[in-house]
N, C-alpha and C positions, 0 to 999 in steps of 0.2 A: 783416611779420607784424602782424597786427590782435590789438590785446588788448580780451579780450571783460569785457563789467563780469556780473561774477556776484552775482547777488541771493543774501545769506546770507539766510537764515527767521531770526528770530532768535525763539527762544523763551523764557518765563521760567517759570522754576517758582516758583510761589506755598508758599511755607512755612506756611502755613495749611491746607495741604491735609488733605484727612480722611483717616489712612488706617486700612483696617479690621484690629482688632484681633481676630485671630484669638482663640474662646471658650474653648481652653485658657490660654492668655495672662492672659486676664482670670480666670479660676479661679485659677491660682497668683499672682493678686495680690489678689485676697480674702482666698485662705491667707495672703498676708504679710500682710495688712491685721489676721487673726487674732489672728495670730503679734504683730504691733506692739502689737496691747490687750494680752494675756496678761503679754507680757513685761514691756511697761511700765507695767501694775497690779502686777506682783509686785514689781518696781522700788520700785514706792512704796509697796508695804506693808513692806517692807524695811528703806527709809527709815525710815518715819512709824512703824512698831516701834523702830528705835534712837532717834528722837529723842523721842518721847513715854515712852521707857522702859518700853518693854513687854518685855522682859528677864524679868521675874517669871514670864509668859504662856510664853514659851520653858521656864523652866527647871521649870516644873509637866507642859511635855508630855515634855521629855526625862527627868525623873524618872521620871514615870506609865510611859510606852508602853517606854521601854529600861532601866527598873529599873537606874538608876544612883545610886551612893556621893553624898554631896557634893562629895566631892575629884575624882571624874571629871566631877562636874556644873562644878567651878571650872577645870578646862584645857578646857572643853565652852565655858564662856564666853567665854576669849579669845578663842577663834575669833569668839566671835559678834559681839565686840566690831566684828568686821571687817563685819559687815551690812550699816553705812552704804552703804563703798565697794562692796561685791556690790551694793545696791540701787542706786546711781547707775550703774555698769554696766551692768546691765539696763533701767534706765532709757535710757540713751542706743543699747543694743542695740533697744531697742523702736524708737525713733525711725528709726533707720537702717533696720531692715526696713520700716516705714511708709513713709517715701523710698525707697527699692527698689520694693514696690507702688506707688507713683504710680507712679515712671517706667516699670515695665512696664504699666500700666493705660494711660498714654498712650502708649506704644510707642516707648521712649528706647532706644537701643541701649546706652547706659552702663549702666543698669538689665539689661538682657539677659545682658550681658557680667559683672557683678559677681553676677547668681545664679547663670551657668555657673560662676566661680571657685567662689565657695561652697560650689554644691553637689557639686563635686570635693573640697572639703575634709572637706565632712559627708560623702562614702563614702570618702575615706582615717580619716578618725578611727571611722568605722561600721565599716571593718572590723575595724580595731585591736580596737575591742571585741567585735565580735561581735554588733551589733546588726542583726536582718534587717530588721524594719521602715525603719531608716534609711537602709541600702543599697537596698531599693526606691525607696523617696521619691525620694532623690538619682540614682538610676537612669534614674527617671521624668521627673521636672522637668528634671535638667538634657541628656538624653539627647533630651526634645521644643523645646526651648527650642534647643539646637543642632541636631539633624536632624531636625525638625519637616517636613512635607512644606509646604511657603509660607509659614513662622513666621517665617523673615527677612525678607522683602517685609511683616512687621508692622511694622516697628522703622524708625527714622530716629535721626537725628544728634542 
Protein backbone atom coordinates (compact mmCIF):
# COMPACT_ATOMS: atom_id res chain seq x y z
CA UNK A 1 0.00 0.00 0.00
CA UNK A 2 1.36 3.49 -1.00
CA UNK A 3 0.56 6.25 1.50
CA UNK A 4 -0.51 9.28 -0.46
CA UNK A 5 0.80 12.82 1.24
CA UNK A 6 -2.41 14.94 1.51
CA UNK A 7 -2.05 18.75 1.24
CA UNK A 8 -4.11 20.29 4.24
CA UNK A 9 -5.25 24.22 2.95
CA UNK A 10 -4.54 25.60 6.03
CA UNK A 11 -6.55 28.64 6.54
CA UNK A 12 -6.36 31.49 9.20
CA UNK A 13 -9.05 33.72 10.36
CA UNK A 14 -7.88 36.95 10.96
CA UNK A 15 -9.61 38.49 14.39
CA UNK A 16 -9.80 41.87 12.87
CA UNK A 17 -12.18 41.01 10.68
CA UNK A 18 -15.10 43.47 9.98
CA UNK A 19 -18.19 42.09 10.67
CA UNK A 20 -21.39 43.86 9.80
CA UNK A 21 -23.50 44.95 12.45
CA UNK A 22 -26.72 44.43 11.72
CA UNK A 23 -28.95 48.31 12.03
CA UNK A 24 -31.17 47.05 14.78
CA UNK A 25 -28.27 46.09 16.74
CA UNK A 26 -26.86 49.28 16.63
CA UNK A 27 -30.26 51.11 17.54
CA UNK A 28 -30.64 49.12 20.78
CA UNK A 29 -27.04 50.20 21.65
CA UNK A 30 -27.76 54.00 21.11
CA UNK A 31 -30.88 53.16 23.38
CA UNK A 32 -28.22 51.80 26.03
CA UNK A 33 -25.98 54.46 25.10
CA UNK A 34 -29.32 56.61 26.28
CA UNK A 35 -30.00 54.90 28.97
CA UNK A 36 -26.05 55.11 30.35
CA UNK A 37 -26.42 59.28 30.20
CA UNK A 38 -29.84 59.27 31.89
CA UNK A 39 -29.06 57.06 34.52
CA UNK A 40 -25.81 58.09 35.27
CA UNK A 41 -26.68 62.03 35.39
CA UNK A 42 -29.32 61.00 37.86
CA UNK A 43 -26.50 59.03 39.68
CA UNK A 44 -24.79 62.11 40.31
CA UNK A 45 -27.41 64.39 40.96
CA UNK A 46 -28.08 62.06 43.70
CA UNK A 47 -24.85 62.09 44.81
CA UNK A 48 -23.91 65.81 44.37
CA UNK A 49 -27.69 66.52 46.20
CA UNK A 50 -26.58 64.49 49.47
CA UNK A 51 -23.10 65.82 49.43
CA UNK A 52 -23.54 69.45 48.90
CA UNK A 53 -26.62 69.26 51.06
CA UNK A 54 -29.20 69.99 49.10
CA UNK A 55 -31.74 68.16 51.58
CA UNK A 56 -33.41 71.70 52.07
CA UNK A 57 -34.26 71.59 48.02
CA UNK A 58 -35.92 68.08 48.65
CA UNK A 59 -37.93 68.94 51.61
CA UNK A 60 -39.46 72.29 50.06
CA UNK A 61 -40.82 69.97 47.15
CA UNK A 62 -42.12 67.23 49.22
CA UNK A 63 -43.84 69.92 51.55
CA UNK A 64 -45.05 71.96 48.56
CA UNK A 65 -46.40 69.22 45.88
CA UNK A 66 -47.52 66.31 48.85
CA UNK A 67 -48.77 68.67 51.44
CA UNK A 68 -46.90 67.04 54.18
CA UNK A 69 -46.77 67.58 58.43
CA UNK A 70 -43.04 68.07 59.50
CA UNK A 71 -43.09 64.84 61.36
CA UNK A 72 -43.83 62.86 57.89
CA UNK A 73 -41.43 65.39 56.36
CA UNK A 74 -38.59 63.74 59.26
CA UNK A 75 -39.30 59.85 58.50
CA UNK A 76 -39.38 61.28 54.51
CA UNK A 77 -35.83 62.27 55.40
CA UNK A 78 -34.37 59.18 56.57
CA UNK A 79 -35.08 57.67 53.71
CA UNK A 80 -33.47 60.37 51.83
CA UNK A 81 -30.52 59.99 53.93
CA UNK A 82 -29.97 56.75 51.78
CA UNK A 83 -29.47 59.02 48.31
CA UNK A 84 -25.91 58.80 48.47
CA UNK A 85 -26.02 54.91 48.07
CA UNK A 86 -29.20 55.18 45.42
CA UNK A 87 -27.03 57.59 43.52
CA UNK A 88 -23.78 55.58 43.45
CA UNK A 89 -26.00 52.68 42.15
CA UNK A 90 -27.28 54.37 39.44
CA UNK A 91 -24.19 55.54 38.83
CA UNK A 92 -22.53 52.43 38.37
CA UNK A 93 -26.01 50.91 36.66
CA UNK A 94 -25.21 53.79 33.95
CA UNK A 95 -21.89 52.47 33.46
CA UNK A 96 -22.72 48.94 33.05
CA UNK A 97 -25.54 49.74 30.43
CA UNK A 98 -22.82 52.05 28.62
CA UNK A 99 -20.48 48.61 28.58
CA UNK A 100 -23.31 46.59 27.42
CA UNK A 101 -23.85 49.35 24.28
CA UNK A 102 -20.21 49.13 23.32
CA UNK A 103 -20.06 45.51 23.20
CA UNK A 104 -23.32 45.26 21.29
CA UNK A 105 -22.17 48.34 18.99
CA UNK A 106 -19.13 46.13 18.34
CA UNK A 107 -20.80 42.87 18.22
CA UNK A 108 -19.58 41.07 21.39
CA UNK A 109 -21.66 37.99 21.97
CA UNK A 110 -21.22 38.59 25.84
CA UNK A 111 -22.98 41.81 25.33
CA UNK A 112 -25.82 39.88 23.29
CA UNK A 113 -26.03 37.41 25.82
CA UNK A 114 -26.30 39.67 29.02
CA UNK A 115 -29.22 41.92 27.24
CA UNK A 116 -31.22 38.74 26.34
CA UNK A 117 -30.85 37.84 30.36
CA UNK A 118 -31.89 41.35 31.08
CA UNK A 119 -34.33 41.67 29.15
CA UNK A 120 -36.13 38.43 30.33
CA UNK A 121 -35.82 39.95 33.62
CA UNK A 122 -37.36 43.50 32.81
CA UNK A 123 -40.75 41.22 31.21
CA UNK A 124 -40.68 38.99 34.41
CA UNK A 125 -40.77 42.13 36.71
CA UNK A 126 -43.02 44.04 33.70
CA UNK A 127 -45.37 41.72 34.26
CA UNK A 128 -45.55 41.60 38.01
CA UNK A 129 -46.55 45.06 37.58
CA UNK A 130 -48.33 45.35 34.99
CA UNK A 131 -46.51 47.44 32.93
CA UNK A 132 -47.38 47.20 28.96
CA UNK A 133 -44.85 49.45 27.72
CA UNK A 134 -42.04 47.41 29.24
CA UNK A 135 -43.41 44.12 28.19
CA UNK A 136 -43.22 45.40 24.52
CA UNK A 137 -39.70 46.88 24.94
CA UNK A 138 -38.41 43.55 26.37
CA UNK A 139 -40.61 41.59 23.86
CA UNK A 140 -38.93 43.44 21.26
CA UNK A 141 -35.13 43.83 22.07
CA UNK A 142 -34.72 40.83 23.43
CA UNK A 143 -37.18 38.57 21.00
CA UNK A 144 -34.73 40.39 17.88
CA UNK A 145 -31.63 40.02 19.58
CA UNK A 146 -32.25 36.11 19.89
CA UNK A 147 -34.52 35.19 16.69
CA UNK A 148 -33.34 37.94 14.71
CA UNK A 149 -33.29 36.69 11.01
CA UNK A 150 -28.97 36.80 10.65
CA UNK A 151 -28.48 38.83 14.11
CA UNK A 152 -26.30 35.95 15.26
CA UNK A 153 -23.80 36.01 12.26
CA UNK A 154 -23.60 39.92 13.93
CA UNK A 155 -21.88 38.77 17.12
CA UNK A 156 -18.35 37.18 17.80
CA UNK A 157 -16.48 36.05 20.83
Amino acid sequence: MMKKKIKRRVTRVNKTTKIKIHLGVKIIAILLFINATFTAVFGLVLIGGEVFGADWTMQDILMKFFSMTKEELQSILKILSSLFIAGVLFLIFGIIDFLIGYGLWKGRQWARIVTIVLMGFLLLSSIISFDALSIILSVVIGGYLLFGPGVGKSFRN
